[in-house]
N, C-alpha and C positions, 0 to 999 in steps of 0.2 A: 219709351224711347224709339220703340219701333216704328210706331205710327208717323212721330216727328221729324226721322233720319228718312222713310219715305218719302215723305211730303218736299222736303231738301232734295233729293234724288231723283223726283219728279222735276221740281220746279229748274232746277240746275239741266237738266236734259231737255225741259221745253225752251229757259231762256237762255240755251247754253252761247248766243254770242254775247249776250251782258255780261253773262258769270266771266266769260273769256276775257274780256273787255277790261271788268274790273278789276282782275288778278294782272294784265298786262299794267294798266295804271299804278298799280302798289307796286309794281316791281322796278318799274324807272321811276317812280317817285322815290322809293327805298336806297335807290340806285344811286341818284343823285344826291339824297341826303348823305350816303356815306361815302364820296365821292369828296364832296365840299365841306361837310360837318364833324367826317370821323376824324379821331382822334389816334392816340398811340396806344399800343397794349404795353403792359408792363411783365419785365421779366426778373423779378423778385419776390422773397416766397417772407413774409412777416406776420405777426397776431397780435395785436394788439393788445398790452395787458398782462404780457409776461416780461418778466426781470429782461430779459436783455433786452428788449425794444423800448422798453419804460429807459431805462438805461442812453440808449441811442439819442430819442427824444428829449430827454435831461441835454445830453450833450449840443445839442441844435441850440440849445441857449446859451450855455456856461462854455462852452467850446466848439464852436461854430465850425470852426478848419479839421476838428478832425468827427464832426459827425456825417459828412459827405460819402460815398463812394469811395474806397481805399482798392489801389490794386499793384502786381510790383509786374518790371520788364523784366525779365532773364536777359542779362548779356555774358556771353562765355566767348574768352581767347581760344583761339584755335591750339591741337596738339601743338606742344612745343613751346608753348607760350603761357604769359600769365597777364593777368590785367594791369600788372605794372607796367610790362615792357611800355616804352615812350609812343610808340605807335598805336599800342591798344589801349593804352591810358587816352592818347589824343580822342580817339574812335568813339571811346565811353563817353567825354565831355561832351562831343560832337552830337550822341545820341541824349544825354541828359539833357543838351537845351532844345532840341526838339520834343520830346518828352514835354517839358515843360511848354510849348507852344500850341500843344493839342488845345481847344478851348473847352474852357469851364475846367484845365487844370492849375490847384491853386499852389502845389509844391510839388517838384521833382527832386530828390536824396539819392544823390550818385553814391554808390557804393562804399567808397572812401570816407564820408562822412559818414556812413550811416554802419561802419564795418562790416556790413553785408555781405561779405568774400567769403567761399569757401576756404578752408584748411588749403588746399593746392594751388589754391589762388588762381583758377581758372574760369573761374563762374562768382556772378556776382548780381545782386539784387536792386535795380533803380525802385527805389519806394514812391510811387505817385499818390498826391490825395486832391481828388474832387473835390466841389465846389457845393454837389447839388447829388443827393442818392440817385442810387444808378438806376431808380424807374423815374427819376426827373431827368434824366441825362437824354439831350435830343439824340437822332438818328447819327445826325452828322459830326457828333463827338464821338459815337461808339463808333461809326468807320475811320473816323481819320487816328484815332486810338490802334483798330486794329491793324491799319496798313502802315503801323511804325515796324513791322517787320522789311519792309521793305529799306531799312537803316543797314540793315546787314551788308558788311563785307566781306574782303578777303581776311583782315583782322579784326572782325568783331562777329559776330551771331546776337542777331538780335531778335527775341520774340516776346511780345509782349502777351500778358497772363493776369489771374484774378480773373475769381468764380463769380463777381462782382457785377463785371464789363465783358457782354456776349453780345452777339447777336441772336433775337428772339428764332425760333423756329420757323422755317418755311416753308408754304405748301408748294410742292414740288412737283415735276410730273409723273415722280413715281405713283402716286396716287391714281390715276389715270388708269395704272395695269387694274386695280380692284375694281373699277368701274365697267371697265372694258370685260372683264370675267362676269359682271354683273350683267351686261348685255349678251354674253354668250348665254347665261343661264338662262334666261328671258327667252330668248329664243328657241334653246331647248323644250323649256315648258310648254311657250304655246304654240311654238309652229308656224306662229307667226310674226313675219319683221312689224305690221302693223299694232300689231297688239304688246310688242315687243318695246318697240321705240317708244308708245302712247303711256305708257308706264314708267319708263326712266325717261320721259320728256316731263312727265307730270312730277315727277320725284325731282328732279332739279331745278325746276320752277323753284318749289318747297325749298331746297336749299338754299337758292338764291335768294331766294326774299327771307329767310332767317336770316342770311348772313351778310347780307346787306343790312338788316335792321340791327343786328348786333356789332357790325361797324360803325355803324348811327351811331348809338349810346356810347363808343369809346369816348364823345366829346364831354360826356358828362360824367361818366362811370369808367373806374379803375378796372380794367379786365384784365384778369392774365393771359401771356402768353399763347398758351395751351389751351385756352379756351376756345377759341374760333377752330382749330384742330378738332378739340374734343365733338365741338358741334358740329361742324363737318362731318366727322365720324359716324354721329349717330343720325344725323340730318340724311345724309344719303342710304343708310341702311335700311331705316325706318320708314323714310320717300318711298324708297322702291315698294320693302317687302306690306305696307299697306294698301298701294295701289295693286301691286300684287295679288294679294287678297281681294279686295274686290272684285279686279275684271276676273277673277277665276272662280268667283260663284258667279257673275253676269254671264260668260262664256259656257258654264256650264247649264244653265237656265237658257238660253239660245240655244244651245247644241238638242233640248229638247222639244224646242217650236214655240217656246214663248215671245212674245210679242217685246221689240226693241226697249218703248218705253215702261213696258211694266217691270221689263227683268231689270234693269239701272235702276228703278226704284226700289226694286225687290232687294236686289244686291247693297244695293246703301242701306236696307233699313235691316237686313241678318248681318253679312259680314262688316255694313259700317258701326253697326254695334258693337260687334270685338272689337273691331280697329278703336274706337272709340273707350272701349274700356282699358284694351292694352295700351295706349297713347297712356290715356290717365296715369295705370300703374307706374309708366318710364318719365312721366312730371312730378308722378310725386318723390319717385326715387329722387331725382335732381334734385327739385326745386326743396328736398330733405336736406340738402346738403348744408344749406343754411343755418340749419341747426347746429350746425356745429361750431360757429360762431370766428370761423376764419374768412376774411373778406373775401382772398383773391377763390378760397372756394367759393365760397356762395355765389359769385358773379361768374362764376364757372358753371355750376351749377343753374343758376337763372336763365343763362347765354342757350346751353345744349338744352331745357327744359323751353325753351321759346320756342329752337330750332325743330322741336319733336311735336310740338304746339302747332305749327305752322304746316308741319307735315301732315299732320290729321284733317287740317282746315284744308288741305288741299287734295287727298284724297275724298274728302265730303264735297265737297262743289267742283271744284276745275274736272277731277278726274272726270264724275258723269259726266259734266259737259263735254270733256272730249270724248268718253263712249257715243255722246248721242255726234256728234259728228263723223264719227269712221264707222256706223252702225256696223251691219253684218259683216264688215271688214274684219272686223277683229278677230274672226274666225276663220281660221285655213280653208282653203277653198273646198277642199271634200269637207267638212264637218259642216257647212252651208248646206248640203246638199242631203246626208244624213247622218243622225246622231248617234254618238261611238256606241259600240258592243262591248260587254266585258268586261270583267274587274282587273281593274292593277294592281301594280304590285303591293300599295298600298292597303289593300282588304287582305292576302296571303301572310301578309307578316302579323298586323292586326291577328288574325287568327290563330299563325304560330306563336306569338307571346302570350296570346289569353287561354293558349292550350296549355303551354309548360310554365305556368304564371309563377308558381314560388321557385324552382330553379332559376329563373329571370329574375327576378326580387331577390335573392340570395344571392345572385352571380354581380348584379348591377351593385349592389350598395357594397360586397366584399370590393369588387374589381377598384370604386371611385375610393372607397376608405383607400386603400394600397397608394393609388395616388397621391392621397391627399399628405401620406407620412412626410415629405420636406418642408410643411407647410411650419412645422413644430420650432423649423431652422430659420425661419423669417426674420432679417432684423431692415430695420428702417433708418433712412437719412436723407438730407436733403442732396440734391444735385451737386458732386464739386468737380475740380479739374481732372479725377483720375477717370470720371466716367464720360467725359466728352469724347467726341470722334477721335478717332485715330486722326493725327495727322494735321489737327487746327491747332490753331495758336495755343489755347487754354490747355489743352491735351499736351504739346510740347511742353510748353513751359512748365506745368506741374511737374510733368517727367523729370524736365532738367534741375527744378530746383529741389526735389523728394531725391534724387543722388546725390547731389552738392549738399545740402543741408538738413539729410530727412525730410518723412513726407509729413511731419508739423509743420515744416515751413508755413507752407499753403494755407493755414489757418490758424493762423493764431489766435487765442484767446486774450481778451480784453478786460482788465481790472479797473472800474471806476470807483476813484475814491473822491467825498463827495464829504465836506464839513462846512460848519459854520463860519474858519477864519484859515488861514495860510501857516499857520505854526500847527496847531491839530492835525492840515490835511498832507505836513514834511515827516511830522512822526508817527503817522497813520498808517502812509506809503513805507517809510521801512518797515514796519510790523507785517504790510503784506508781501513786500518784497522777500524776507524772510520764512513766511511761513510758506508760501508757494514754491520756494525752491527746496521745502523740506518733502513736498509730496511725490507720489510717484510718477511715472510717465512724464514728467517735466522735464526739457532739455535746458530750457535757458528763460529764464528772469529778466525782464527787463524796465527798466523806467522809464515813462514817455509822457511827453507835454504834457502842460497845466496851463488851466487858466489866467486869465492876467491879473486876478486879484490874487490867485495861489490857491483859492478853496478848493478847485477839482483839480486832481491829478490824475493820469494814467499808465496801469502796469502794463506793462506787454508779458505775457507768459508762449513760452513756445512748447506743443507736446511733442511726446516719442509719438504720436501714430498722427495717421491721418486726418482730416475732417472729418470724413463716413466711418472713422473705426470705433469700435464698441471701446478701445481703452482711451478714447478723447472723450467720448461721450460720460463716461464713468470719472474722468479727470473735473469736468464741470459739473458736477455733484458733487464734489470731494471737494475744488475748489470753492465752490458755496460754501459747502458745512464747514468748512476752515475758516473763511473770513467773516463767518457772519455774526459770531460773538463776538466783533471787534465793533458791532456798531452801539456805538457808545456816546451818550453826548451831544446828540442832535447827527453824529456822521451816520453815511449810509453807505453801501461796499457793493457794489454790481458787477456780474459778471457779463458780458457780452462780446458783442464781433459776431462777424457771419459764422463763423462754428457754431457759436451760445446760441446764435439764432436758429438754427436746422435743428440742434438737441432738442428749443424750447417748442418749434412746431412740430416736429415728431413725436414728442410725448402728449403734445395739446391734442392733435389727433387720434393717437391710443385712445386716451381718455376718454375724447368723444364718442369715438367709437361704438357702444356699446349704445348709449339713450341712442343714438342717428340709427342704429339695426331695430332697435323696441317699437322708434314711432313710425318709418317709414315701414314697417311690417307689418306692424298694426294697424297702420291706415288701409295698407293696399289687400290685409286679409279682408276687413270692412267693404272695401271693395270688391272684391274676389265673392263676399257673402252675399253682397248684394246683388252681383251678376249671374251667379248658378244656384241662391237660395238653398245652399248647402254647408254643412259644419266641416264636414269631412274631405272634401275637393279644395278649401282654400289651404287647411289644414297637409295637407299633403300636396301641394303644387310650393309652400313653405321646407317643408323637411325637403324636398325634391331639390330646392335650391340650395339649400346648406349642403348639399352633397355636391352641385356642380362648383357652388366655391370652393368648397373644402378639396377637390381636385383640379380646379383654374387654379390655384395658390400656388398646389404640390408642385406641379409643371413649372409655373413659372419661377416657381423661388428654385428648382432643380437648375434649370437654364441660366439665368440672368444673376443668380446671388454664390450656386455652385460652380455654373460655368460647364454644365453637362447638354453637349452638342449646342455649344453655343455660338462655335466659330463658323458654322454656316449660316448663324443668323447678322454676322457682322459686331460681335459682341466679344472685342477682344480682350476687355477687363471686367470679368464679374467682380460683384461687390454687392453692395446693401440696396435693395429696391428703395424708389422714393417715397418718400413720407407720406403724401397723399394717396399714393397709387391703391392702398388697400377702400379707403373710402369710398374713391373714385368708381373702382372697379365694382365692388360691391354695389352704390347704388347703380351702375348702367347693365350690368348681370343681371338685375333682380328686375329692374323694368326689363327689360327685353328675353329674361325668362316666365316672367305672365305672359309677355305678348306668346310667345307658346302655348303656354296654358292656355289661353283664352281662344287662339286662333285652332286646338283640337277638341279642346272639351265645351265649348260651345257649342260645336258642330253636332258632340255626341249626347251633349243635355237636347238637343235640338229633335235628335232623332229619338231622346227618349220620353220627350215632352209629348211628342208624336204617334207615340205607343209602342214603343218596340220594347220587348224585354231587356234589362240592362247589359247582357253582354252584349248580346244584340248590336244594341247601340254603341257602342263600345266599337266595336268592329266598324261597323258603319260609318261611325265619324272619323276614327281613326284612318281606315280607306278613303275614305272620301277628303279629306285633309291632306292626307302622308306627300302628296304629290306638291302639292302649293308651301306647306311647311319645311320641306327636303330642299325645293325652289329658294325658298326665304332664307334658310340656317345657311344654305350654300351662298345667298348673295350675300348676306350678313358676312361671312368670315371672307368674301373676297373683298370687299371693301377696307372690313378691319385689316386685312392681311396684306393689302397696298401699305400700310399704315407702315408694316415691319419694316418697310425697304429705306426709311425715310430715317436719315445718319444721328437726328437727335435722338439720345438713348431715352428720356421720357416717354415721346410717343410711341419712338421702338415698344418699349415696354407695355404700355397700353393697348399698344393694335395687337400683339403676339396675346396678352390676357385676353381679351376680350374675343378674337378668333375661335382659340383654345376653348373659353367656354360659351361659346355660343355652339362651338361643334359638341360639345360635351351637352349640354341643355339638351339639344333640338334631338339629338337623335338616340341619346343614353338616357337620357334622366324621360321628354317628354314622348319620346315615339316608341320608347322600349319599357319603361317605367313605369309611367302613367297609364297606358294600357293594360299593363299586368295587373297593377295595385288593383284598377277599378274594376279587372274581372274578378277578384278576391274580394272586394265591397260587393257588389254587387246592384241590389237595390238599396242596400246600406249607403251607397256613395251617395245620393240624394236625400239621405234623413234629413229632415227640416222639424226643429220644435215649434209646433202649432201657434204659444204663442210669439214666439220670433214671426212665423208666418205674417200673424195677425199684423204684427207694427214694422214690417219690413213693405218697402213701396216695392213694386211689380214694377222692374225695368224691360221686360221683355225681348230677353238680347236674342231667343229663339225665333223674335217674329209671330209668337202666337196667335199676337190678335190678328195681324193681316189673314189669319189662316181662318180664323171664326168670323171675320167678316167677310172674306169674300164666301164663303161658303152661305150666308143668309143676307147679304145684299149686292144690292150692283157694283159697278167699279167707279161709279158716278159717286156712289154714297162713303167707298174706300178712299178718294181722293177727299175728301172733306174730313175726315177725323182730325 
């Protein structure tokens, strides 16, 4: 690999205005394609395959009006008043038939009919049902949906709700602050604005041509939401701290009088080798994700796995070429002139952790275990009205309707009763009407349309807790096991609605869970064996990570699910993390905790390939690292950490993980951890079984051969391998 990522490194700095050339081409070709082509992301979370979406699907046929998008308006009379008085009865008609004019709505159920009042008759529920589910529903129905607040008067309050009907997440200019800490850091490191800028110009190229090509494919491919975020995310992290890596072994090969072109070749064919292999590990993590067999994952997963794809391909070609354009630029004007003295701070710590190595091993794994104890309290659900922003429609109106009517209202559960004729599916429905109000946590029972032959009917059940609460969750497993000995006769008894559907993709992800950590670990240890030819270094850069999740967990489930120091992250309702979020995190954690491993212990197999006794090396690579890795974990979590500022609580969630443990990786687990363990290996840390040896290919990520050949031929004959 080394021979081949030189020959790249070469050829990209001789023909760097073509390389330039063609990466400008792709990127207004990308540009224009999802400019003209792209499509809509969708912001609903389903699985195909389970009881409540099988459920849903049924109903798109046998009952067309009620498997659309369902969502309800809160409207409340002012202190003093009730929805009867003649004035706020007018107010309420007045906003139902607007209600009803939103397009692609097929019924609006003013209160009165539908007894939707609270007990004080102050608040009251317009029941709305779409046309078309709410990831069919175009833009211009969910805004003119949401500016029915704008109905509101003196005698009405009007805000319309349902976890249904949102507006998808925006990227906003908080994002901007993470980037901007990203170019402080750059600067710090090298001291130079040239070499500073040349690295996050090259890293946002990458982004942009990801994310241009991942707006392409909405015209063909269902994306969520969260996915162009997600990508983004890892897209600018990754952009930087690669190109990163490279110009900081080319700068440091210059800083020693090497020659322009040899050191960009040099540097792409060692450090593009890690980047190269750490890229790898954080696609296979994603592009894992698919395994789990939920779409809007996997196309999440594809999306930031393309994005981190593209980021690789651009620090291999674009970056050299713009090294070989700002040549000796890139180095501060004294380091031009002569090459630094000295070790940093990075060889002093190096040598204090490999001095007091089992104190450091004892203290690291006690300190992150303590951490990790709130992880034990994790519970899981999908997104509903309690966890939105303070202050937006969805967020109000749960409020208002979770006091007027408990916070079941919000989510009702959905009983499909489902037979061969209209007399079976009347004495069906009482049987389940019945047993569902015998259970617990149920507040109210209700009967609701049928189809026009009579065969499907449906129950409405309302619970004592909320969507995200552990006794709704528990209420539709109870409600299963109760109905389901009633299917008798050719009938069939489903539970669903958007509650049944966050239970069913919540436990579909548990599930997963477990095969998605065996093969994406599996694969990347494979990987890992094949890049340091050792048993023991993949082996332990694995346990190293189960320790940074197992304390990324503890943190965030303290914060976001306890509610401990959570009001300065703008987190005014803890509750249940999202469903996916542990997936999620876990594979972008574990790619971008190799990229660690890979970008110190390379460095230190490099130096031990090279002769140096194993702690030796150790130190050496460690030192010679700590500085570009300390750079990277810092741009890593200001990036993720723009992320927190941003009011939807998903990515909230996400940027606050992913921060947390990337600081946790980078400087506990791989610059204080790693270090120690391998001075306690020793030369152990490289046992390689002979014959593994034998049928293991020779990737060469230390650069070896460039070293045995320039040493017995020319540079003429080095350029041809």
């Amino acid at each position: 690999m080394a021979n081949l990522l030189y020959r790249l490194g070469r050829f990209s700095y001789q023909r760097r205005r073509l390389v330039a050339a063609v990466w400008t081409f792709l990127l207004v070709l990308l540009g224009v394609g999802a400019l003209t082509l792209g499509g809509q992301t969708a912001n609903t979370f389903s699985i195909p395959g389970t009881e409540s979406q099988r459920a849903l699907d049924a109903l798109a046929k046998d009952l067309p009006a009620a498997s659309g998008a369902s969502a309800s308006v809160v409207v409340q009379a002012p202190e003093g008043k009730t929805l009867m008085d003649p004035a706020v009865k007018a107010a309420v008609g007045t906003a139902v038939a607007k209600v009803g004019q939103v397009p692609d709505v097929v019924a609006a159920v003013d209160p009165f009919t539908s007894k939707a009042i609270s007990p004080d008759g102050r608040t009251g529920l317009i029941s709305v049902q779409f046309t078309k589910s709410a990831d069919e529903l175009p833009k211009a129905t969910t805004d003119a949906y949401d500016e029915l607040d704008a109905l509101s008067t003196g005698d009405l309050r009007v805000v319309p709700g349902g976890g249904v009907v949102g507006a998808p997440p925006e990227i906003g200019s908080t994002e901007i602050i993470g980037v901007a800490i990203a170019a402080v850091v750059l600067i710090v490191t090298f001291g130079s604005l040239v070499a500073a800028g040349m690295t996050l110009f090259t890293a946002l190229i990458g982004v942009a041509a990801g994310m241009a090509g991942l707006f392409l494919v909405t015209s063909v491919v269902e994306v969520s939401s969260t996915a162009p975020i997600l990508a983004l995310m890892l897209g600018l992290a990754v952009g930087i701290d690669y190109a990163l890596f490279i110009s900081s072994r080319h700068r440091s090969q210059l800083a020693e009088g090497m020659d322009p072109e040899e050191s960009v070749a040099r540097a792409t064919a060692t450090a593009g080798s890690a980047v190269t292999f750490a890229g790898a590990t954080v696609v296979i993590a994603l592009a894992g994700l698919s395994l789990v067999g939920v779409p809007f994952l996997t196309a999440m997963g594809f999306a930031a796995a393309a994005t981190v794809l593209t980021a690789v391909l651009v620090a291999l070609t674009l970056l050299p070429a713009m090294l070989g354009f700002v040549g000796k630029r890139v180095l501060p004007r004294r380091a031009r002139k002569a090459a630094p003295s000295g070790e940093g701070f990075g060889f002093r710590w190096a040598r204090l952790v490999t001095r007091f190595r089992v104190p450091v091993v004892a203290l690291g794994i006690i300190g992150l275990g303590v951490l990790a104890i709130p992880t034990q309290d994790l519970r899981l659900a999908l997104p509903d009205g309690a966890s939105a922003a303070a202050g937006t429609n969805q967020r109000v109106a749960y409020d208002l309707a979770s006091a007027a009517f408990g916070p079941g209202s919000n989510g009702p559960l959905v009983v499909v009763v489902k037979t061969p004729n209209a007399q079976q599916s009347n004495a069906l429905t009482e049987q389940v009407l019945g047993t569902a109000k015998g259970l617990k946590d149920v507040v109210a029972v209700q009967p609701g349309p049928g189809s026009e032959d009579g065969s499907t009917r449906l129950v409405s059940v309302i619970p004592a807790g909320g969507p995200a609460s552990e006794e709704t969750s528990d209420l539709v497993k109870n409600l299963r096991d109760a109905v389901r000995p009633m299917e008798q006769n050719g009938a069939t008894i489903s539970v669903t609605g958007n509650t049944a559907v966050g239970v069913d993709v919540s436990n579909k992800l548990s599930d997963a869970l477990p095969t998605y950590l065996i093969v994406v670990i599996g694969l990347s240890f494979l990987l890992l064996l094949l890049a340091f030819r050792s048993i023991l270094v993949p082996l332990k850069a694995t346990l190293g990570f189960l320790l940074t999740v197992g304390a990324t967990f503890g943190i965030t489930v303290a914060v976001f699910q306890k509610g401990w120091g959570a009001e300065p992250l703008g987190v005014d309702s803890p509750g249940p993390l999202v469903s996916f979020l542990p997936i999620i995190m876990l594979g972008v954690l574990f790619g971008l905790a190799m990229d660690y491993e890979v970008f110190i212990v390379s460095r230190v197999r490099e130096e031990f390939v090279h002769g140096l006794h194993a702690n030796d090396a150790t130190v050496q690579g460690v030192g010679h690292g700590a500085r570009v890795v300390t750079a990277a974990a810092l741009i890593m979590a200001s990036v993720f950490g723009g992320f927190i500022l941003v009011h939807d609580p998903i990515i909230k969630t996400i940027g606050f993980g992913l921060t947390i443990g990337v600081l946790i990786d980078a400087f506990v687990v791989r610059m204080t951890l790693v270090p120690a363990v391998l001075s306690l290996l020793g030369d152990r840390a490289w046992w390689f079984p002979k014959w593994l040896d034998r049928i293991t290919p020779n990737v060469d990520i230390e650069g070896e051969s460039l070293r045995v050949r320039e040493s017995g031929e020319d540079r003429k004959d080095l350029v041809e391998v």
